[in-house]
MIDOSE-1310 file (N, C-alpha, C; in nm, 2 decimals, decimal comma, always signed):
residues 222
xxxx	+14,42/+19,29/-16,17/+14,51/+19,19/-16,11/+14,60/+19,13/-16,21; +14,74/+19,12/-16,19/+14,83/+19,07/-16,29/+14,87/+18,90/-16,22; +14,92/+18,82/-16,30/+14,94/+18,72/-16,23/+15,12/+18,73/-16,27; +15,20/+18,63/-16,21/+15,32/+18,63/-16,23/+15,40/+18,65/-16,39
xxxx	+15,34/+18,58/-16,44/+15,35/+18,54/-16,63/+15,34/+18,68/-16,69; +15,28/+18,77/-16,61/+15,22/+18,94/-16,70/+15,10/+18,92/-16,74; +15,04/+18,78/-16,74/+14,88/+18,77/-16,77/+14,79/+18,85/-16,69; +14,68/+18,91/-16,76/+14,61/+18,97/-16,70/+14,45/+18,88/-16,64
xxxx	+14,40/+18,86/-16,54/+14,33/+18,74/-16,52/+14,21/+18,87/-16,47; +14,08/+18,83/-16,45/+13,99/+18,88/-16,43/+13,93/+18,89/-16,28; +13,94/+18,93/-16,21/+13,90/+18,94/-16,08/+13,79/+18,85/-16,02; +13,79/+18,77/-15,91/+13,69/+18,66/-15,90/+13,55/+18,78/-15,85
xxxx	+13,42/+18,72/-15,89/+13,30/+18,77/-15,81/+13,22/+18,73/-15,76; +13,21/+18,71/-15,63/+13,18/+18,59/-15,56/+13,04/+18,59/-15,52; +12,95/+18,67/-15,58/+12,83/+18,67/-15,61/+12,77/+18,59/-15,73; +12,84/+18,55/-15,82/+12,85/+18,55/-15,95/+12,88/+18,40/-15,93
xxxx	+12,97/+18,34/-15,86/+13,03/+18,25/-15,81/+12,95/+18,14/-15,71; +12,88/+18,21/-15,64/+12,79/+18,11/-15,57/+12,62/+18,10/-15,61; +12,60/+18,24/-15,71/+12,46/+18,20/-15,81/+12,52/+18,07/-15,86; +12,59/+18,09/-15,97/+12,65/+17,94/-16,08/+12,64/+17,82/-16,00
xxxx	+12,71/+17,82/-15,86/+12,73/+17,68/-15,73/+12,55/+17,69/-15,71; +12,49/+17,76/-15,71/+12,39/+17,69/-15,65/+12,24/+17,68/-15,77; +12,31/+17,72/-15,90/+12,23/+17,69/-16,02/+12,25/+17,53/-16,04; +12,41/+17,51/-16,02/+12,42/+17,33/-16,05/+12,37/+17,26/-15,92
xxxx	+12,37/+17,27/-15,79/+12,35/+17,20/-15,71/+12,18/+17,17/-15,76; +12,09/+17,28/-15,79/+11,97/+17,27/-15,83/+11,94/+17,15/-15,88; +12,02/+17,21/-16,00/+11,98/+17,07/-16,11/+12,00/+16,94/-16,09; +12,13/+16,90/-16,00/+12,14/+16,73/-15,98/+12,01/+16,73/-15,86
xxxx	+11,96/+16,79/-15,81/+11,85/+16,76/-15,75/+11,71/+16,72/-15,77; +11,72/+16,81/-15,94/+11,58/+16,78/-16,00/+11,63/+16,70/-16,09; +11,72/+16,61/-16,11/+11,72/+16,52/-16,20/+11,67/+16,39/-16,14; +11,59/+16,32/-16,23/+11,54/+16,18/-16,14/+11,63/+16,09/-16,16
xxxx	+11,62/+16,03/-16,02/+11,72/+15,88/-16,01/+11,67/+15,78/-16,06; +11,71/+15,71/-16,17/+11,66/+15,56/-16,23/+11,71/+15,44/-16,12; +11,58/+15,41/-16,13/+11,57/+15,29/-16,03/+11,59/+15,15/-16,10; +11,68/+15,10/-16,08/+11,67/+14,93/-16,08/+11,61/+14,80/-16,04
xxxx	+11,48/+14,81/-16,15/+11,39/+14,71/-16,11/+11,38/+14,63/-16,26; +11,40/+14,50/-16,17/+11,38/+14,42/-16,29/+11,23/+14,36/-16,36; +11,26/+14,35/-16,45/+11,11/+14,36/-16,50/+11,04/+14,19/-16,53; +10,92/+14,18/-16,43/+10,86/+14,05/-16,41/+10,78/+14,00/-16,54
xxxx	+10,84/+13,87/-16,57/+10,81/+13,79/-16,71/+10,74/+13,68/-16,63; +10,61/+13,65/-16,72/+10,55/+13,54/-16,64/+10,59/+13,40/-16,75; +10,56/+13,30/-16,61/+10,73/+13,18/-16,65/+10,67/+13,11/-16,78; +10,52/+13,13/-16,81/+10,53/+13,05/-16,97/+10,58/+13,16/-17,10
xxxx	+10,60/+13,32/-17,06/+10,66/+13,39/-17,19/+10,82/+13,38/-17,14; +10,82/+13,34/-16,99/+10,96/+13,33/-16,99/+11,07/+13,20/-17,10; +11,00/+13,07/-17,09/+11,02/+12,97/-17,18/+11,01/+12,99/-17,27; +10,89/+13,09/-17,33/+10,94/+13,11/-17,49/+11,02/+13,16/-17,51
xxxx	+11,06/+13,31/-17,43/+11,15/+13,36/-17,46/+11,33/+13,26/-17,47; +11,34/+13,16/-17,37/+11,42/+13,08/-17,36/+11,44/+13,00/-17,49; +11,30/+12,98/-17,54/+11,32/+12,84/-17,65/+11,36/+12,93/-17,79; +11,33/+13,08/-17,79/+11,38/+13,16/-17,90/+11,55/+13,19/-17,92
xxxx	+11,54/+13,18/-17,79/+11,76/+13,18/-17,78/+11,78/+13,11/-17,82; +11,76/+12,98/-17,77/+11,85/+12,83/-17,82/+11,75/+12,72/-17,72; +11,71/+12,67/-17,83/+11,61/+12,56/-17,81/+11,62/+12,41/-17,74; +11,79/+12,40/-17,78/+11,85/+12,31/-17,73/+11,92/+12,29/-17,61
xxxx	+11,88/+12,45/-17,58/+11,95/+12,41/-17,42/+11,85/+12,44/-17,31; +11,70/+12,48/-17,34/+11,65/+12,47/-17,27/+11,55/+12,35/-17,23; +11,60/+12,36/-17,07/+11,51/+12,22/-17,04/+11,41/+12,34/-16,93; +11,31/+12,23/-16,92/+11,16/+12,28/-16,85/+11,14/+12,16/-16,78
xxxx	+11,08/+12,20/-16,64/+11,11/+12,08/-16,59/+10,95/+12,07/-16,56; +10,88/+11,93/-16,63/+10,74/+11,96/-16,63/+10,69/+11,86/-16,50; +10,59/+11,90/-16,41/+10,55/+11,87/-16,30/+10,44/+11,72/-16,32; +10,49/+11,62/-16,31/+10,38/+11,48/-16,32/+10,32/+11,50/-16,18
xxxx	+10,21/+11,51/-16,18/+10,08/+11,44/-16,08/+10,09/+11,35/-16,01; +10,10/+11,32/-15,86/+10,12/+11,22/-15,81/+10,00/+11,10/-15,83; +10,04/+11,05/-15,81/+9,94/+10,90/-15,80/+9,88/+10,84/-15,70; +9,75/+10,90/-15,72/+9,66/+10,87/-15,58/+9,70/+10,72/-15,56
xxxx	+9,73/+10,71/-15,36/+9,72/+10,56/-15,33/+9,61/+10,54/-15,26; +9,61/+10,41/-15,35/+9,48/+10,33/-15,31/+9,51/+10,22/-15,18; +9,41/+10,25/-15,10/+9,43/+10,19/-14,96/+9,38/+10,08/-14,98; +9,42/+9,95/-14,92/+9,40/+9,79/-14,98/+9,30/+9,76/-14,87
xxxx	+9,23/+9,80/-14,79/+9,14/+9,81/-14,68/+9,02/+9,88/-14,79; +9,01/+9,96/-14,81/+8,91/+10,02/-14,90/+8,88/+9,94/-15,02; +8,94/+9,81/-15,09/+8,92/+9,75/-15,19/+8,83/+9,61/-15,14; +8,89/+9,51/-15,03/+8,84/+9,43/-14,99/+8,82/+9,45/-14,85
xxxx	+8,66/+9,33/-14,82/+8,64/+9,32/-14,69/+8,64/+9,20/-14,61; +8,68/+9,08/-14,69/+8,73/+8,99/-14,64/+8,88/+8,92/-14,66; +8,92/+8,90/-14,75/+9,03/+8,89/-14,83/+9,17/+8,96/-14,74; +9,26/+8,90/-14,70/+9,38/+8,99/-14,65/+9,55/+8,98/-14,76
xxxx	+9,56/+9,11/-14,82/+9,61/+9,15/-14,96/+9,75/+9,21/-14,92; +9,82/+9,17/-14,76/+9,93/+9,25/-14,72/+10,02/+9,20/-14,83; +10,01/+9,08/-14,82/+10,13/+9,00/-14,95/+10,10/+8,99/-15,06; +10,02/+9,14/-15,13/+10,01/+9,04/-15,29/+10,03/+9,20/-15,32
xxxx	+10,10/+9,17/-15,43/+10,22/+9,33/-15,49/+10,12/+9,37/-15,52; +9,98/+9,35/-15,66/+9,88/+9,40/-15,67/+9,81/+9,40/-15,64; +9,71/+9,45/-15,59/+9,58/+9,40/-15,51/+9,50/+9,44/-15,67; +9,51/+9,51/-15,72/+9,40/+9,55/-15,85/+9,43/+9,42/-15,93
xxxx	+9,52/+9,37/-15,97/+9,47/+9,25/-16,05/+9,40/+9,17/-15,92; +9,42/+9,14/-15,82/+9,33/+9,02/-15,76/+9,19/+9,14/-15,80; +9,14/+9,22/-15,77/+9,02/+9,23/-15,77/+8,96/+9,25/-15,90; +9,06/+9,27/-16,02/+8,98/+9,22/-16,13/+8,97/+9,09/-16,19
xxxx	+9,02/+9,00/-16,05/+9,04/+8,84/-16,11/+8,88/+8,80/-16,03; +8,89/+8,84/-15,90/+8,71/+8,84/-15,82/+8,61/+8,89/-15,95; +8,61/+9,01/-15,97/+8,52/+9,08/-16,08/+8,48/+8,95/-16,17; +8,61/+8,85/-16,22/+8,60/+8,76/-16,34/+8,53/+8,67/-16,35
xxxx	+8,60/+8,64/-16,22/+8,53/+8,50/-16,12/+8,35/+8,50/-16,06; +8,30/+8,62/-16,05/+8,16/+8,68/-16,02/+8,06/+8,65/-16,17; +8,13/+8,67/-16,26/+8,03/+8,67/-16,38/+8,00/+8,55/-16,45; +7,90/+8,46/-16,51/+7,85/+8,33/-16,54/+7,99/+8,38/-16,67
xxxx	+8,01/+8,21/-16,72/+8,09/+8,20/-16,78/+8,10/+8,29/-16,94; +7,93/+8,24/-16,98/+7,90/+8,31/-17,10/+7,93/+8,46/-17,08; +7,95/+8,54/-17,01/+7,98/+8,67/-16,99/+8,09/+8,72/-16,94; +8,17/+8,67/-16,95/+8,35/+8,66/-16,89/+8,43/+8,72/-17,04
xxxx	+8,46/+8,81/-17,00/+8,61/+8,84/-17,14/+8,73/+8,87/-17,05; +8,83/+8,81/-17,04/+8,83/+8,70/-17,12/+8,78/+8,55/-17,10; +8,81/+8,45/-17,19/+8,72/+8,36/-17,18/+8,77/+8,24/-17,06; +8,87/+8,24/-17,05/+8,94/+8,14/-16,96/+9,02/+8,22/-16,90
xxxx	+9,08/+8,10/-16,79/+9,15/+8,19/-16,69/+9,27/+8,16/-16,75; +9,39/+8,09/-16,84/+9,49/+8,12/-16,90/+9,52/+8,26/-17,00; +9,35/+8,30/-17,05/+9,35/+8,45/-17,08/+9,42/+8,56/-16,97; +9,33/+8,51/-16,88/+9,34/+8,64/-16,75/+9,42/+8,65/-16,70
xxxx	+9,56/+8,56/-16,66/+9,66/+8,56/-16,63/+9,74/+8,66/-16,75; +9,75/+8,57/-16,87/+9,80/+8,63/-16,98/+9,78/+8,83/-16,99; +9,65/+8,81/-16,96/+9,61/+8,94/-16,97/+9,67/+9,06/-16,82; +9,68/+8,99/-16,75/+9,72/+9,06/-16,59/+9,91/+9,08/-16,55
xxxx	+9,93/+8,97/-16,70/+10,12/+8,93/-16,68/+10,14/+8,88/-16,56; +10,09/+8,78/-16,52/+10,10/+8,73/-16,42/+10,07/+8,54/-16,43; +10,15/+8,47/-16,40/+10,18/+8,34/-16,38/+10,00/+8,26/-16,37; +9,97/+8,15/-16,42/+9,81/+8,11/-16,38/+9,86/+8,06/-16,22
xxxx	+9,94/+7,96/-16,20/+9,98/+7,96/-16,10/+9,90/+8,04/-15,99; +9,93/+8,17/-15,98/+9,87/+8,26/-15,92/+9,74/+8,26/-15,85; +9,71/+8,31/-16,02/+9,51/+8,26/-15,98/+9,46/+8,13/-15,92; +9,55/+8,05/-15,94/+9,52/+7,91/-15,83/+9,52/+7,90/-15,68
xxxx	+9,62/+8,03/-15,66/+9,68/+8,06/-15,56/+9,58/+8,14/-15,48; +9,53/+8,25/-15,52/+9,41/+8,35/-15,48/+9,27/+8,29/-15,44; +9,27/+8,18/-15,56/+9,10/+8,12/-15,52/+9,17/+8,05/-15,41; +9,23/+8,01/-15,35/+9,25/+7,92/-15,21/+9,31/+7,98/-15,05
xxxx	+9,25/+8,14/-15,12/+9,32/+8,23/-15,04/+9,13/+8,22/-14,97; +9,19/+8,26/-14,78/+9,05/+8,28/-14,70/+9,00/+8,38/-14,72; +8,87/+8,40/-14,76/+8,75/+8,49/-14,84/+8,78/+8,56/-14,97; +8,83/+8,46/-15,04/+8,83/+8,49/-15,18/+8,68/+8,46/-15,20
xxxx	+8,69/+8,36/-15,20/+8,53/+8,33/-15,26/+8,37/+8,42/-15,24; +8,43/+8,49/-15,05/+8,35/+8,58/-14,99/+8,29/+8,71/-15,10; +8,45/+8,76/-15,14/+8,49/+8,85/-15,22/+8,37/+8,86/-15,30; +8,36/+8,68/-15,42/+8,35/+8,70/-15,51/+8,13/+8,69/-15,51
xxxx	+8,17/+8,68/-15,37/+8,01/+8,66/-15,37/+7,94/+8,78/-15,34; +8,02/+8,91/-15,30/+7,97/+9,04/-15,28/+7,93/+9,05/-15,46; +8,06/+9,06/-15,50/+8,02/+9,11/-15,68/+7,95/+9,03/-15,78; +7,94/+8,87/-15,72/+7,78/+8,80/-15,78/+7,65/+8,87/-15,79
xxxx	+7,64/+8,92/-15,63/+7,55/+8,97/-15,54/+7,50/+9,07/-15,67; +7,61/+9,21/-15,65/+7,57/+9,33/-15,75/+7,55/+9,29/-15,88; +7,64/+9,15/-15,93/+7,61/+9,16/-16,07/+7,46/+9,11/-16,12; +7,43/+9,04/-16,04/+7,24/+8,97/-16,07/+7,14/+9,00/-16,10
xxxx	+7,19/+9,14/-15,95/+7,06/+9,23/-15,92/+7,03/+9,32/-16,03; +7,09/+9,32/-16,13/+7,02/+9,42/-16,24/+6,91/+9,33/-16,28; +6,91/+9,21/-16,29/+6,83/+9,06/-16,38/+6,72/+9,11/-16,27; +6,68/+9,11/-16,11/+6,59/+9,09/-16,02/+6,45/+9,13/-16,08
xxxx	+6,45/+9,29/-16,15/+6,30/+9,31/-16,20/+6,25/+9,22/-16,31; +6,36/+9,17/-16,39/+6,30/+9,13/-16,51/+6,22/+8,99/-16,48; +6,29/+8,96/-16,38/+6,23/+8,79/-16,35/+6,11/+8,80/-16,25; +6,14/+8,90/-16,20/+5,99/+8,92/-16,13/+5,86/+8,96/-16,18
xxxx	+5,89/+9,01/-16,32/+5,78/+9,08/-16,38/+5,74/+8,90/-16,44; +5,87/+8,80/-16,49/+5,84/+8,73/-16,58/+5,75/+8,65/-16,48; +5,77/+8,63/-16,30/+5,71/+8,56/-16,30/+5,55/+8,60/-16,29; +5,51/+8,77/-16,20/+5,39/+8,81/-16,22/+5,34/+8,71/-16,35
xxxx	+5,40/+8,78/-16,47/+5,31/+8,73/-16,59/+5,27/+8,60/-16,57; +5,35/+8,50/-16,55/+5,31/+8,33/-16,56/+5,20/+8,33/-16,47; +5,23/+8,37/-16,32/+5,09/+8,35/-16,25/+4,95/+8,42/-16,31; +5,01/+8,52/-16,39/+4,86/+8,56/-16,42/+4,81/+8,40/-16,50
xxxx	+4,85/+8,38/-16,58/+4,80/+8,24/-16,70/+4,73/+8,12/-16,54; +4,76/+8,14/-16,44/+4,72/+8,03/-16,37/+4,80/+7,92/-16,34; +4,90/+7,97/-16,32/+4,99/+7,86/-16,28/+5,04/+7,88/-16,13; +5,03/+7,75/-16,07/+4,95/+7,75/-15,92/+5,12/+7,75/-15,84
xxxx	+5,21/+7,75/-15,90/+5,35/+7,74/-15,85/+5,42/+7,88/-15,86; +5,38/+7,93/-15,95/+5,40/+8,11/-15,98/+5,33/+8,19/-15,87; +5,16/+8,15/-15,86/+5,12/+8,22/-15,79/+5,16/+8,17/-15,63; +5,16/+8,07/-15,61/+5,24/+8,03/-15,45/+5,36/+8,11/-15,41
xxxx	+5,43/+8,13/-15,55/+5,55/+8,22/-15,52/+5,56/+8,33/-15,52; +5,47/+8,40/-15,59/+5,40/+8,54/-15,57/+5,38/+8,58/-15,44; +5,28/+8,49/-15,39/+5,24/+8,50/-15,29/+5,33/+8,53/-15,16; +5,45/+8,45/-15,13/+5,53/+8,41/-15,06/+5,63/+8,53/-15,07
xxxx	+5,65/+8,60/-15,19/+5,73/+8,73/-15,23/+5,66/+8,84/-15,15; +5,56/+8,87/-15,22/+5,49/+8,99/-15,23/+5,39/+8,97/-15,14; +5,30/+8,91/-15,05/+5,22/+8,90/-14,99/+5,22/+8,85/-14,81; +5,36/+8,81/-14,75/+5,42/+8,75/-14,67/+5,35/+8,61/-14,70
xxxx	+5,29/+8,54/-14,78/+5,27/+8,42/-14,76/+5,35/+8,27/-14,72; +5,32/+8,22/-14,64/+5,40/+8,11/-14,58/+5,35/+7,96/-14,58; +5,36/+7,86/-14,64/+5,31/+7,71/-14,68/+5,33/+7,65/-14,56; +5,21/+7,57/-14,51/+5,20/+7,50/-14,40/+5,16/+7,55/-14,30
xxxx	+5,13/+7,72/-14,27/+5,07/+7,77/-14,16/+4,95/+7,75/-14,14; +4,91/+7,67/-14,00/+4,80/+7,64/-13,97/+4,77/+7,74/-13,83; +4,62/+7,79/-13,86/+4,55/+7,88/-13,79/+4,44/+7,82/-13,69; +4,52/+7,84/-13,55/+4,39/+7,72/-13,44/+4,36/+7,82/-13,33
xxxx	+4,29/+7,79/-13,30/+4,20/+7,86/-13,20/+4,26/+7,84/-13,06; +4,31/+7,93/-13,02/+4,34/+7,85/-12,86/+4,26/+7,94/-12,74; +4,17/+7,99/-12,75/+4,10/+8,05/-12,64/+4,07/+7,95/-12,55; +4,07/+7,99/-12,41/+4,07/+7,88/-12,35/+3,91/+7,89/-12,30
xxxx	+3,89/+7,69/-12,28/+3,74/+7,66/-12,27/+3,72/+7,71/-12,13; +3,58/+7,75/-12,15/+3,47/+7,81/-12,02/+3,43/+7,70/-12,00; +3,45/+7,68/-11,83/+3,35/+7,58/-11,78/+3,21/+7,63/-11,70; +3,10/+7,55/-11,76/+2,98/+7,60/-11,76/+2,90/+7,54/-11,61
xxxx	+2,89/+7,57/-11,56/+2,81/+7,58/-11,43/+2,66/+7,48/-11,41; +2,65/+7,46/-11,31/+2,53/+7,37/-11,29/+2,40/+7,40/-11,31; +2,41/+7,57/-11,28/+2,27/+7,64/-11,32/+2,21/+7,65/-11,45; +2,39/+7,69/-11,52/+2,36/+7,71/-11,67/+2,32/+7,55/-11,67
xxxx	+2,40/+7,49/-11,69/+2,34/+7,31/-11,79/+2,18/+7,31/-11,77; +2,12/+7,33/-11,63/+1,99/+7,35/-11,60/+1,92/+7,41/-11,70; +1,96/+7,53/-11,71/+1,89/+7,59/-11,80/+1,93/+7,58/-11,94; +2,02/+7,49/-12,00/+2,06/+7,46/-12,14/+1,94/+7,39/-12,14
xxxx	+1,90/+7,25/-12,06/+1,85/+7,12/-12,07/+1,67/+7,21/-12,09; +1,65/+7,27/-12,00/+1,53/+7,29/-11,97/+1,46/+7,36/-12,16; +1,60/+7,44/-12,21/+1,57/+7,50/-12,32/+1,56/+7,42/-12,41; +1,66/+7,32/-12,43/+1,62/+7,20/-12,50/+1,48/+7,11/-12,50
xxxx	+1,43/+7,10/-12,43/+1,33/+7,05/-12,34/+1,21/+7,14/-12,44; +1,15/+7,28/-12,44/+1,10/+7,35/-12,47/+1,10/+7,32/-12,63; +1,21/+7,30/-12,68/+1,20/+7,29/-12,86/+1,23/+7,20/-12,89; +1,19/+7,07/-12,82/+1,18/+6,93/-12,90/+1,34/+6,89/-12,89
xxxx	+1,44/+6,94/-12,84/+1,57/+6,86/-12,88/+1,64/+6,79/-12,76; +1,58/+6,76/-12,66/+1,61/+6,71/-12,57/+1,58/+6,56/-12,59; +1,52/+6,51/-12,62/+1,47/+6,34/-12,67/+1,56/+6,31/-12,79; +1,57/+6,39/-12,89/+1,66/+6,40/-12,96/+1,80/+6,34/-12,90
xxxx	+1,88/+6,47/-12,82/+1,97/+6,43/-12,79/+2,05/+6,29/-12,71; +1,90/+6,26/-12,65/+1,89/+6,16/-12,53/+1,96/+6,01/-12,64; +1,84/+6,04/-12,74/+1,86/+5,88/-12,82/+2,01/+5,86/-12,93; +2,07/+6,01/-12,92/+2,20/+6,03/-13,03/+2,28/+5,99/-12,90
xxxx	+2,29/+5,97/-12,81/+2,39/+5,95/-12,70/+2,39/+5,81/-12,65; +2,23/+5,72/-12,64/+2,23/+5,58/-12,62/+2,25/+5,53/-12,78; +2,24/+5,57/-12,88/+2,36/+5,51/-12,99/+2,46/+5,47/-13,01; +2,52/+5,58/-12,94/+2,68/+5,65/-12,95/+2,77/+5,48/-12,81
xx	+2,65/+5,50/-12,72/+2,69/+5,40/-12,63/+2,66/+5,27/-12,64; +2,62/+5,21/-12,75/+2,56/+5,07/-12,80/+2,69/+5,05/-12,90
């Protein structure tokens, strides 16, 4: 085959021609397709990796814990706390107010104000509040009872020595005892019959105590 130019070009073979077409179609078929997946960093190596870039521009935004609220019904049960911003300082002013003085820190109540940031004023205000005092007599209550064995054992011991006011009160603790109970008989009287007296007198009569009784009764009537 000549082409126009005199070049001599080689004849196409179209066997030759569609082997080659379907040697390449092959191959883009067996080539594998790269997939685009991004690759999962978990978010504390993610922050490092962040804070190794540039330290200064990364912010982290760290999660604060809410703050359990405390229900003002669950703290007191007489006391009504709608108007008072803290209810925790009033009930650590009751707590204060509950304990004998020798046992109070702080020592005065211009401490406790001082210590609560809060006006004394205040605490003047609270004790004249209806069932403060209630309050403070639940936490008397708890604070005593730890003392309860010791003084009971102290008094056991005293009554053992014989002492007649220890043991009355022993008694009255531990024994249901009660001062002044008097124990009387109230069955009610049998009335005795004509036959019987007969035969009381006649038995009297038989053992000498009938004359007896005769002269203890004209005594009694002289």
């Amino acid at each position: 085959m000549q082409t126009p130019t005199g070049v001599k070009r080689k004849g196409l073979n179209i066997q030759e021609f569609l082997a080659r077409r379907k040697a390449t179609l092959t191959k883009k078929a067996i080539k594998p397709q790269v997939l685009n997946r991004e690759k999962k960093i978990a978010p504390i190596q993610q922050e490092k990796e962040l804070e190794k870039l540039d330290p200064a521009k990364v912010k982290i935004k760290k999660i604060t814990p809410k703050t359990p609220k405390i229900e003002k019904s669950n703290l007191f049960k007489f006391i009504d706390t709608s108007k008072i911003r803290n209810p925790l300082n009033l009930l650590e002013f009751i707590e204060w107010c509950a304990k004998p003085p020798q046992d109070r820190i702080p020592k005065t109540q211009n401490e406790v104000a001082m210590k609560l940031g809060i006006d004394i004023n205040t605490l003047s205000e609270w004790k004249k509040r209806v069932g403060f005092w209630d309050e403070v007599s639940i936490y008397r209550d708890q604070y005593f009872r730890k003392f309860t064995s010791s003084i009971y054992y102290g008094l056991v011991q005293r009554a053992k020595t014989g002492d007649p006011k220890a043991v009355e009160l022993c008694a009255s603790l531990f024994e249901n005892y009660k001062k002044g109970v008097k124990v009387e008989d109230i069955t009610p009287e049998r009335i005795i019959t004509d036959e019987e007296k007969a035969k009381i007198d006649h038995a009297l009569k038989n053992i000498g105590l009938a004359s007896i009784i005769a002269k203890d009764q004209e005594a009694e009537i002289e």
